[in-house]
N, C-alpha and C positions, 0 to 999 in steps of 0.2 A: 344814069343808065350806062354810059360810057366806060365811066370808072366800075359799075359792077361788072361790067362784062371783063372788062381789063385786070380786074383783082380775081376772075375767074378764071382766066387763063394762068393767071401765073400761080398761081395757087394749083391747077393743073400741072404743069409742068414742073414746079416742085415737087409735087406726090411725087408722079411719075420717078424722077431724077431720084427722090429719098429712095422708095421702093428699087428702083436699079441695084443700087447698092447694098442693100440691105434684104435680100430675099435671103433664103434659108431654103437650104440645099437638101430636100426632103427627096429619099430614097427607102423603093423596099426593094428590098434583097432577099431571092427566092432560096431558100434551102437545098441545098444538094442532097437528097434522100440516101442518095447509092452510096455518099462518106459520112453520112451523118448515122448515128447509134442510140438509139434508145435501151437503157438495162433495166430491170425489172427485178426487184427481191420481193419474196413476201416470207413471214415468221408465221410458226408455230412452235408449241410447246415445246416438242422435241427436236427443234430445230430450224432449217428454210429451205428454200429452193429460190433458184434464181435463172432469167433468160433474157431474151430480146424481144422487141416487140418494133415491129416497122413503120417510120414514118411514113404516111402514104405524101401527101403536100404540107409547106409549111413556109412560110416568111416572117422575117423580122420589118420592124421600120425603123429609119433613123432620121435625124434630126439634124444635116452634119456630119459628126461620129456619136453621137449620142442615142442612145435607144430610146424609143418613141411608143414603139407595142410591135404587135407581131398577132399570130394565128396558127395554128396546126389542125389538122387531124391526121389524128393513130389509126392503120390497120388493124384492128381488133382481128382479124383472122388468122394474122401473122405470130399469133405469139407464141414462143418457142423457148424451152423449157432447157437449159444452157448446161445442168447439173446434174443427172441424169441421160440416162441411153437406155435400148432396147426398148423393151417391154413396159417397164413401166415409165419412162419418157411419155409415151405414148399414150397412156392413161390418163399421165398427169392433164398435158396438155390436150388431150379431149375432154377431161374433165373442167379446168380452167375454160374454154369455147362454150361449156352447156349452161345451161338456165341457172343452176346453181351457183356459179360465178360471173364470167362475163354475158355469155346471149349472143356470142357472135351471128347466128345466124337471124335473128332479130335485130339487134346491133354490130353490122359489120364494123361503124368505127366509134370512134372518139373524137373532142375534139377541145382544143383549149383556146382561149381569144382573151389574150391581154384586155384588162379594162385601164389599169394606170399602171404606169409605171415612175418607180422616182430612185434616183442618182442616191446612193449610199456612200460611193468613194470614185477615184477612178475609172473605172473600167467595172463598176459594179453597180447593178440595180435591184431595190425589192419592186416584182411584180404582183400583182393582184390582176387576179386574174375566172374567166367564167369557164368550168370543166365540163362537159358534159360528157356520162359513162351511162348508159344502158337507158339514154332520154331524160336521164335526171341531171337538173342543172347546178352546181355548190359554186360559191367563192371558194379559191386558193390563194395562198400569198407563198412566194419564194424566193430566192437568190439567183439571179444570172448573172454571169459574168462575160463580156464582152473583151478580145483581142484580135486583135485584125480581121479576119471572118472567121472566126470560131466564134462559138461561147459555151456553157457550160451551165449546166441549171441542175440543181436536185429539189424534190419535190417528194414530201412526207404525204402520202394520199388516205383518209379513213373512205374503206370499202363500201359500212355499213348506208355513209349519206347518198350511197348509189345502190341500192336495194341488194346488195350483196350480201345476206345475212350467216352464210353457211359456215355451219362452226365458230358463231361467232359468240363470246362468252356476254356479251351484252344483248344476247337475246335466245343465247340456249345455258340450260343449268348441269352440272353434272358430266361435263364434254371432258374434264381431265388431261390427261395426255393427248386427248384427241382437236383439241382448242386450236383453232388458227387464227391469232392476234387480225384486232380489226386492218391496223396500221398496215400500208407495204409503202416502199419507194420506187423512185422512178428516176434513175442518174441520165442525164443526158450530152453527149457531145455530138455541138453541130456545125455543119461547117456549111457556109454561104457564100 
């Protein structure tokens, strides 16, 4: 009984001592919204358009310096049509807000939540990641890349697995010139 109690202590007191030295220095680091930039393209037949869309909150985690996962949500209300002025600026992007694309007023935001992330090279990771656009949930997989508190991520998004069907050639026939590819992107620089 002696010696268990006595091999319990030290056995104690080693964890402890191991663990001192060996914790992992786990940090999340809040997003600064007001420096950080979201850019928006999306294509059609005859061309694109292209603008900004506001992060409202967003953090990364790290691991050390290693990136760990992270979270955001997008203001969906914010989006803002960069390519264009006047008149039809104004169309576009009250069009973009209504039922036929995003739902802003149904869906004010967005929101995207790291599920894994893994070490590519350096200062680079592919994420996988859960989107949600207009209550509908997809896996995404992407590139960030990580330097001091910046990082950088672009992200190929289809519209269609978020009920966005309009103009879409995989669900309308005969659209022609009028056709707006499913695909848009989404380039991001942020700084933490």
């Amino acid at each position: 009984m002696k010696n268990t109690v006595k091999n319990l202590v030290v056995l104690t007191i080693v964890t402890l001592f191991t663990l001192s030295f060996t914790a992992i220095d786990k940090n999340k680091k809040e997003i600064k919204t007001d420096k950080s930039k979201v850019v928006w393209k999306g294509y059609k037949v005859t061309g694109s358009h292209e603008g900004t869309i506001a992060i409202k909150s967003g953090f990364l985690n790290f691991e050390g310096d290693k990136l760990t996962g992270g979270e955001f949500v997008i203001d969906m209300t914010s989006i803002n049509t960069t390519d264009m002025q006047g008149e039809y600026k104004g169309k576009l992007d009250g069009h973009l807000k209504s039922g036929d694309f995003f739902d802003v007023a149904a869906y004010p935001t967005a929101k995207l939540v790291f599920v894994k992330v893994k070490s590519t090279g350096k200062n680079t990771y592919e994420v996988t990641g859960d989107l949600t656009i207009k209550g509908k949930t997809n896996p995404v997989t992407f590139t960030i890349s990580v330097y001091g508190s910046k990082a950088t991520a672009s992200l190929k998004i289809d519209r269609t697995k978020f009920g966005i069907e309009y103009k879409s050639t995989s669900f309308f026939e005969n659209l022609k010139d009028k056709a707006i590819y499913d695909e848009f992107d989404l380039v991001t620089d942020l700084e933490f």
